[in-house]
Structures are given as structure tokens and as C-alpha cells.
C-alpha positions in Angstrom: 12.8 -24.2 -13.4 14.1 -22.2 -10.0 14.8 -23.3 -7.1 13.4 -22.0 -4.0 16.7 -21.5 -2.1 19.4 -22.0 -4.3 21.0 -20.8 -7.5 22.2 -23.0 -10.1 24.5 -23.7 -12.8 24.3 -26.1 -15.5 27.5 -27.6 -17.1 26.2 -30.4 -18.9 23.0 -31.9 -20.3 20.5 -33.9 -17.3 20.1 -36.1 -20.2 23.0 -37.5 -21.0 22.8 -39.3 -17.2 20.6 -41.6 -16.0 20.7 -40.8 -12.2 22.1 -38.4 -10.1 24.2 -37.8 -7.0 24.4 -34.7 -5.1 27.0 -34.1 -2.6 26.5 -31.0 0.0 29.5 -28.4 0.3 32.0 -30.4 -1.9 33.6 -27.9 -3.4 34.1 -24.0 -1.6 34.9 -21.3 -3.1 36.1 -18.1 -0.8 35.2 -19.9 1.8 31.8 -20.5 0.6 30.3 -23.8 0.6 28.8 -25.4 -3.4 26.8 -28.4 -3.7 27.6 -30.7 -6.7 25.5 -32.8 -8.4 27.1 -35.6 -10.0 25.4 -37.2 -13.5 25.7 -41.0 -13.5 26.2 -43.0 -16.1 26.9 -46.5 -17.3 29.2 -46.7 -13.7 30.8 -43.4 -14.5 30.1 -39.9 -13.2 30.7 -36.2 -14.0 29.9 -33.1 -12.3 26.4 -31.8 -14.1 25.4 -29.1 -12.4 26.5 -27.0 -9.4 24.0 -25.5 -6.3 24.6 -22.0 -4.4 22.8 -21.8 -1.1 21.1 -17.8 -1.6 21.5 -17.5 2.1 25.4 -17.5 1.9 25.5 -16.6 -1.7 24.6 -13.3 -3.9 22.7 -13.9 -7.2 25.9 -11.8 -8.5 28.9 -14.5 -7.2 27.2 -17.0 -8.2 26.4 -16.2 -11.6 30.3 -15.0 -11.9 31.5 -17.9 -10.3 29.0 -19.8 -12.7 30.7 -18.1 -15.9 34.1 -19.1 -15.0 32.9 -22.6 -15.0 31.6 -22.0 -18.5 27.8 -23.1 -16.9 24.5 -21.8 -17.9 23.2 -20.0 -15.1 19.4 -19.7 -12.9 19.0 -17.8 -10.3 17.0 -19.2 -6.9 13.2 -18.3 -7.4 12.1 -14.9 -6.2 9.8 -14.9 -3.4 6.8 -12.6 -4.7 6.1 -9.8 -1.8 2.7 -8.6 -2.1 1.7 -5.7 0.0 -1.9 -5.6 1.6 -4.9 -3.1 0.6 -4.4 -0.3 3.0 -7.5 1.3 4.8 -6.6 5.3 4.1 -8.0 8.1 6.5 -8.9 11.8 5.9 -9.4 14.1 9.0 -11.1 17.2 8.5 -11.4 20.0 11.0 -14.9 20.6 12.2 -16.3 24.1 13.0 -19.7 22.8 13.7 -19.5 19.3 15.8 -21.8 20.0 18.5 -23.2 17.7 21.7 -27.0 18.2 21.6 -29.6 17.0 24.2 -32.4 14.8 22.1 -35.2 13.2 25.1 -32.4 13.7 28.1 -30.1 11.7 25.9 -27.2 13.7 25.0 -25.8 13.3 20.7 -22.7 14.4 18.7 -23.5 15.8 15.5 -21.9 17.1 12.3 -19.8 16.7 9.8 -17.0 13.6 9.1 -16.5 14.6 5.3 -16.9 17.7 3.4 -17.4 17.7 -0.4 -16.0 19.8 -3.1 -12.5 20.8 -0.7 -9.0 20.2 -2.0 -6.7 18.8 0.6 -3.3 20.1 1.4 -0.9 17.8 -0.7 -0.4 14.7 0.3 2.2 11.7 -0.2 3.7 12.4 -3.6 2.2 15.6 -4.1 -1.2 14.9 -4.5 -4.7 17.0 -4.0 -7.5 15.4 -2.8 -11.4 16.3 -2.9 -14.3 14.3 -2.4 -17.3 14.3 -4.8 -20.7 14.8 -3.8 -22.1 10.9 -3.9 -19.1 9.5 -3.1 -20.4 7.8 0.5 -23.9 7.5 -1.1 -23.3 3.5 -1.5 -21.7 2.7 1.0 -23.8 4.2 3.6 -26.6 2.3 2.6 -25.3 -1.2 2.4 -22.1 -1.3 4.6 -21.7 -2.1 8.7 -20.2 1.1 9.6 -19.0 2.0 13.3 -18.3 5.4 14.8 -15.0 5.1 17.2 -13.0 7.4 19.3 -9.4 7.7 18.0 -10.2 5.0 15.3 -9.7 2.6 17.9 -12.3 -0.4 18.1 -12.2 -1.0 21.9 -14.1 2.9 21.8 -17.1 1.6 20.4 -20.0 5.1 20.0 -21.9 3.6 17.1 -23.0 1.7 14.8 -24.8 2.5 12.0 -27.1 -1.4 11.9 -28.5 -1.1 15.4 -29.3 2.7 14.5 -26.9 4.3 17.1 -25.3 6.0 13.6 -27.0 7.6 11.3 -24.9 8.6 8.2 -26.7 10.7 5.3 -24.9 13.0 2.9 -26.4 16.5 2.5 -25.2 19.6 0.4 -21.8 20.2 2.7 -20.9 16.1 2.7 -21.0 13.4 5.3 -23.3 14.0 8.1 -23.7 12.0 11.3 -25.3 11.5 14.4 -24.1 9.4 17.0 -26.0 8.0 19.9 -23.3 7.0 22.2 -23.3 4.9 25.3 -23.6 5.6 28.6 -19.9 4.8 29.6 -17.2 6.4 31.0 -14.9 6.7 27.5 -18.0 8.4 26.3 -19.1 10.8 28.5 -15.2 11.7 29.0 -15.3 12.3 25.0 -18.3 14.3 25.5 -16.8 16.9 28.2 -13.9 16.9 25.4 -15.9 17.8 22.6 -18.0 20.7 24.8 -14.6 21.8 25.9 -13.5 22.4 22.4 -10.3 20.1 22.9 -11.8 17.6 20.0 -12.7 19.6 17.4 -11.5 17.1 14.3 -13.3 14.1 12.7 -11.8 11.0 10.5 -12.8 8.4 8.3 -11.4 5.8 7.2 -11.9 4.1 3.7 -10.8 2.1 0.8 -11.4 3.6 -2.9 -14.3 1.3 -4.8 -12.7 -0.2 -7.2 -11.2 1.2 -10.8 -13.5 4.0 -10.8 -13.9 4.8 -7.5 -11.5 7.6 -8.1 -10.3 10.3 -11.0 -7.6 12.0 -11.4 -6.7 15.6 -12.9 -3.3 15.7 -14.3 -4.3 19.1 -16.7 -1.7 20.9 -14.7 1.8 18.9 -14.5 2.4 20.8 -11.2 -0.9 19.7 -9.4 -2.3 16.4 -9.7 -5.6 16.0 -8.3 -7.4 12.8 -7.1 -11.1 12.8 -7.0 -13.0 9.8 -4.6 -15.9 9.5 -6.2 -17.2 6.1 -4.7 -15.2 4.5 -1.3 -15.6 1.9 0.5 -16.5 3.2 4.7 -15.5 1.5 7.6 -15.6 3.7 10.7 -16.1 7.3 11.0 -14.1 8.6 14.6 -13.8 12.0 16.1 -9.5 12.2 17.1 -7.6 13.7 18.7 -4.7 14.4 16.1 -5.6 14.4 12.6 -4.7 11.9 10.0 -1.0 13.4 8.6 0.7 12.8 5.0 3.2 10.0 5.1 7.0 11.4 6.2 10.0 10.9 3.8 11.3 8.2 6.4 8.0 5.8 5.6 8.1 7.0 2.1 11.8 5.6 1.5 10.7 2.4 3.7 7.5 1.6 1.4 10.0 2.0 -2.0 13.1 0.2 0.0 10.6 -2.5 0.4 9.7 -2.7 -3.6 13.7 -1.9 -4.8 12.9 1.4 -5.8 15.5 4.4 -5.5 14.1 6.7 -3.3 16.9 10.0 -4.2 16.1 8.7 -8.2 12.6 8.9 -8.3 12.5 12.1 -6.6 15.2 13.7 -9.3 12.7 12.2 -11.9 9.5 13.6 -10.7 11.7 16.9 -10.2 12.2 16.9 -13.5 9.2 16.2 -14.6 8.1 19.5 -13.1 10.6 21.3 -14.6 9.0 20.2 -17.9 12.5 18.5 -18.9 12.0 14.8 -18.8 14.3 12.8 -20.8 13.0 9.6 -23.1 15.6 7.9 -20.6 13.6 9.2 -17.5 10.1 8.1 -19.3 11.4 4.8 -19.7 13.1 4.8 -16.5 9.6 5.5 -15.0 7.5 2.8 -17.1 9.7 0.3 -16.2 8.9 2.1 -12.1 5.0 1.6 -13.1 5.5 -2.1 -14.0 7.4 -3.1 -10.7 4.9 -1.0 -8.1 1.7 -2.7 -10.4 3.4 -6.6 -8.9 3.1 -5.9 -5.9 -0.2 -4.2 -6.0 -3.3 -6.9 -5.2 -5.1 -7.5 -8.2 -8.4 -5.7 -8.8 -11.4 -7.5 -7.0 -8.6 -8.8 -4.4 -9.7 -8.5 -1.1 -8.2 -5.9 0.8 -7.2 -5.9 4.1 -9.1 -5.0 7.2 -6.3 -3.6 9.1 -4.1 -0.9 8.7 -1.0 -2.6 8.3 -0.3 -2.3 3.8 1.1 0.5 2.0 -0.3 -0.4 -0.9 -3.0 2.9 -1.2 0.4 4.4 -1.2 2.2 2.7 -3.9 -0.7 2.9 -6.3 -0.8 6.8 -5.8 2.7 6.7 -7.0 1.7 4.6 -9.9 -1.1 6.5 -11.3 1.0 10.0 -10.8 4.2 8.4 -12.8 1.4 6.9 -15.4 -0.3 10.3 -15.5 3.5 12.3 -15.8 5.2 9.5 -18.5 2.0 10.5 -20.8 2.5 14.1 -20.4 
């Protein structure tokens, strides 16, 4: 079996000794320290197997140094990285958010969704659009807030103590927020009647396998359908929610040992309508290593924004879509 911070190299049978003495750094190679561990028996030793610290050795020298000794090599046990459920947010520009006066007590009002409205491409080259029913769960069972900027410490609403109300109609999300009589508030307020806010978010986690679909009928445009999400806060903002920059992009696949340059030449020729049975295979084997880091389904996801995991599984389902085309 591996070891957790070691590699090692077997050069003769555990069972031909009956114990065993290990000696730290007694042999080096390029300056390099190996442990030895030493099969004893009937008073006699002999090396049996040799240890490679990972922190000051690659899995590559020591497997090479390994083969010149003739040993049967293992490297030091991979430490599984899993990456967290990611909350994802949508911001959509609102032409109809409006502060109204209900019994002296001053409202905001319209829209934090809007069905049926593909989205300018996002990571990966993605479409989004939001089906009609797609909140109509979640609305009805879940502890929903509204905040400013997404930030908690802004509290406006909350859906349980009736200072939100949430209800789809024929255009998508409507809301109505009762907010407090504070000064974050009433700032937000000015802000809105001033037309400086004019843009509302959500944010949300996709309802399991098919919370979503996905329309690859035109290799060119992939679009993703949420037909059922998980809601956690609904926030008017400042700046709107942007697609994820090349920089994070090659950070999220750095982090998973993907190529960043050779999956973009793949999905590039993909396009093109030119992909090779090497590139197919190249980006099956792609699918396989984004799906063990993903958590499984029914895992429960984070809470906080801090996985890139929403991000990773786009990637999955567009190279799964693309592979079959």
C-alpha cells in the first residue's frame, strides 16, 4: 500500500525477514537523503527496501533512482483535493426596480430573475436561460434573505419573518422587500431612486442532476437551462456578477493538472468540426479527472463562496456534450 509521505522501492521480499530495521538518511544520492530499511534475519541483515522523502524527492527521481537499483517501485499516496460546491450568481439589469410607499413604509420592488433570456456567454462558452418554474421550489420551502451587495452584514429581508416575498409571475422572479429602518437602507434607497442601482443578483446552487439541461444541437453554442436551483439570497449590487477571467480560469485547471493552452486548442478544434480520435480521447480522459474532484451527488455543498467546483462541472458537461458530437 502507499505511504503518505514517502515513495518506495522494494528490492526484496518482506517475507523472507523476520523483523526490520530502518535507518534515516543512510544512503544519499545527489545530495539527497534515502532511508533504508534493513530485513533481518537469523542474525543477518540485507537492505529490503528503500524510502524517498516526497518533500525532497520527485515521484520521477525516485522511481529512476529505484530502476537502477533493480526495485519495484510505489509512489507516496496522493492526497485527494476535493473542491467545494460553489454558490453561482446571475445579475440581471432591471428596467423596472422601483421604491414604492405601502402605509408610509417605503418598498423595493421588481424583478431578481427573468425567464426565457439567454445570457451573454459565460466561462467556457456557455449560454444560460432560466426556465419558467425554476425558483418555484425553492421559494416555498427555503430561508431566503435579500442583501445589499450580497453581503450578509446588509441584512433587507427575509423571506420567514415576511419582510420578502418571492413569487414567480409570467416575466420570472419577483420580490418585494420590506427593509429596515437603518441607515445602509435608507442610503440604498436614495441609490435606487437616484438610478445609481439599477441591477439585481441571486445567488444559487443547481438542484441536483436535473436541476439543469443542456443544448448542445449547435456545436458552436452550448446552452444550459436551470430548471430547478437551490436560492440563497436575492441582493440589488452595485456591479454585476461577471464571467470568470482567463487568469482564474488557468488557476481552477492549474489546481486540477489540467493544461490550460491544450484544452483551449482542443475545444478550438472542436469548433472547427476537426477533432481527432486522439483529442476525443485526450478529452475523456479530461472528463474523468474534473468528475474526482467534483463532490459526489447528494454531497453537501458549501455555504460560502470559496469552490470552483460550479466551474469545473460546466467544463465537464461541455467536453462530455463535444466528445459525443
Amino acid at each position: 500500500m502507499p505511504y503518505e509521505n514517502e515513495h518506495a522501492c522494494r528490492l526484496e521480499d518482506p517475507k523472507k525477514f523476520d523483523r526490520f530495521n530502518r535507518k534515516n538518511c543512510a544512503e544519499k544520492h545527489d545530495g539527497k537523503c534515502i532511508d533504508v530499511i534493513y530485513g533481518i534475519k537469523e542474525g543477518k541483515s540485507k537492505i529490503q527496501a528503500l524510502r524517498y522523502n516526497k518533500d525532497t524527492w520527485s515521484e520521477g527521481d525516485a522511481r529512476a533512482h529505484c530502476k537502477e537499483r533493480e526495485g519495484t517501485f510505489e509512489p507516496a499516496k496522493k492526497e485527494k483535493k476535493t473542491v467545494k460546491k460553489e454558490i453561482e450568481r446571475r445579475t440581471f439589469e432591471l428596467d423596472n426596480i422601483e421604491i414604492r410607499s405601502e402605509d408610509d413604509k417605503p418598498k423595493i420592488k421588481g424583478h431578481a430573475a427573468v425567464f426565457n433570456k439567454l445570457s451573454e456567454p459565460l466561462i467556457w462558452g456557455f449560454q444560460e436561460q432560466i426556465a419558467p418554474g425554476a425558483f418555484a421550489r425553492t421559494i416555498k420551502k427555503a430561508d431566503i434573505r435579500s442583501l445589499f451587495n450580497h453581503d450578509p452584514n446588509y441584512i433587507l429581508g427575509r423571506n420567514k419573518s415576511g419582510t420578502l416575498v418571492l413569487e414567480e409571475d409570467e416575466k420570472g422572479l419577483a420580490i418585494e422587500i420590506d427593509p429596515p429602518d437603518t441607515s445602509y437602507a435608507r442610503d440604498l434607497m436614495v441609490s435606487i431612486k437616484r438610478g445609481d442601482i439599477t441591477q439585481m443578483s441571486f445567488a444559487f446552487q443547481v438542484h441536483g442532476e436535473k436541476g439543469e439541461s443542456w443544448d448542445n444541437s449547435n456545436p458552436k453554442k452550448f446552452i444550459r437551462t436551470l430548471l430547478d436551483v437551490d436560492l440563497f439570497d436575492v441582493s440589488p449590487v452595485t456591479y454585476p456578477a461577471y464571467p470568470t477571467t482567463d487568469v482564474k480560469v488557468r488557476s481552477i485547471l492549474a489546481e486540477v493538472g489540467i493544461d490550460f493552452d491544450a484544452l483551449t486548442a482542443a475545444l478550438e478544434s472542436a469548433e472547427r468540426g476537426s477533432l481527432s480520435q486522439e483529442e476525443v480521447a485526450e478529452l475523456s480522459a479530461t472528463i474523468e479527472k474534473i468528475r474526482s474532484y467534483l463532490p459526489a451527488e447528494g454531497e453537501p455543498g458549501s455555504q460560502e463562496v470559496t469552490g470552483d467546483s460550479a466551474h469545473l462541472e460546466m467544463l465537464r458537461k461541455k467536453l462530455v456534450l463535444i466528445a459525443k458530437i
